[in-house]
C-alpha positions in Angstrom: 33.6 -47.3 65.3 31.5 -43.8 65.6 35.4 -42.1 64.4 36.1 -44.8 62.0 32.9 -43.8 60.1 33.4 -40.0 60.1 37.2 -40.6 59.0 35.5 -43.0 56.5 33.1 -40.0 55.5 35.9 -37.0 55.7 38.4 -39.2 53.0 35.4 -39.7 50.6 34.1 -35.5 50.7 37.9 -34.9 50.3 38.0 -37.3 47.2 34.8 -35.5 45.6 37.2 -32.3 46.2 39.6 -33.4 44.5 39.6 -32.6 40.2 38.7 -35.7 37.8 41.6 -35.5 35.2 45.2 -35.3 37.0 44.6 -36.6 40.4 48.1 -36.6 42.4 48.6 -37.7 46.0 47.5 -35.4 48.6 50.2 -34.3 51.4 48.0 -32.5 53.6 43.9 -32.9 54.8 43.3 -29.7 57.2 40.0 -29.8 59.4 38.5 -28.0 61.8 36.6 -30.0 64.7 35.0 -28.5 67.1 35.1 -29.6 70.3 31.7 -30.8 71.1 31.8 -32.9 68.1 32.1 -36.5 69.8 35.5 -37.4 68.6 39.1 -36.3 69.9 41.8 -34.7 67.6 44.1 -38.3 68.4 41.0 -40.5 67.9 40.0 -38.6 64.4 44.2 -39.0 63.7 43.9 -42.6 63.8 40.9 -43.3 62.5 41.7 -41.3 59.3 45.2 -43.4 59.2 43.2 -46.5 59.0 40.5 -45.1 56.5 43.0 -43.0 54.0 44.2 -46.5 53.3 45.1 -47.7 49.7 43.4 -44.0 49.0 45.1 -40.8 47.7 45.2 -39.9 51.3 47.1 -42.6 52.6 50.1 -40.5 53.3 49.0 -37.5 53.9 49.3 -35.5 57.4 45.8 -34.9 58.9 46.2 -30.9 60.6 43.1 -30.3 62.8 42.2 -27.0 63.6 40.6 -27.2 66.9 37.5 -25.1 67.2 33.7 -24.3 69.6 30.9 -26.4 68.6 30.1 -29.5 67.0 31.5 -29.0 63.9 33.9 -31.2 61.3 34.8 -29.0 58.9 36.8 -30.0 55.6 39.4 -26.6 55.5 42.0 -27.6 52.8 43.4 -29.9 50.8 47.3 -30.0 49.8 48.1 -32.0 47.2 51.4 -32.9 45.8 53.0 -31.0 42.7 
């Protein structure tokens, strides 16, 4: 549930991120999580599968930039044109 939550958190910071007026579906969410973060890369993948859902996010890859530390980082959004 711990990754469910942060995926839950990452969508809704990336949805802040995102302009008002125009919104369009996002192809690509890049993070950087560091590996003393308490989540794996896989884990984080599925759990942001399950939490993008029915969200602008819903198809978009998840790249995750693996890094030192404790850190979840939002890097990048991509959305489409």
């Amino acid at each position: 549930m711990h990754e469910f939550s942060l995926a839950r958190n990452l969508v809704q910071l990336a949805e802040r991120s995102l302009p008002v007026e125009g919104r369009r579906p996002v192809k690509t969410v890049t993070v950087r999580l560091g590996a003393l973060a308490g989540i794996g890369p896989e884990s984080l993948a599925t759990a942001f599968k399950l939490a993008s859902a029915g969200t602008l996010f819903e198809c978009a890859r998840l790249d995750i930039e693996q890094a030192e530390g404790n850190e979840l980082v939002l890097v990048a959004l991509e959305v489409e044109a």
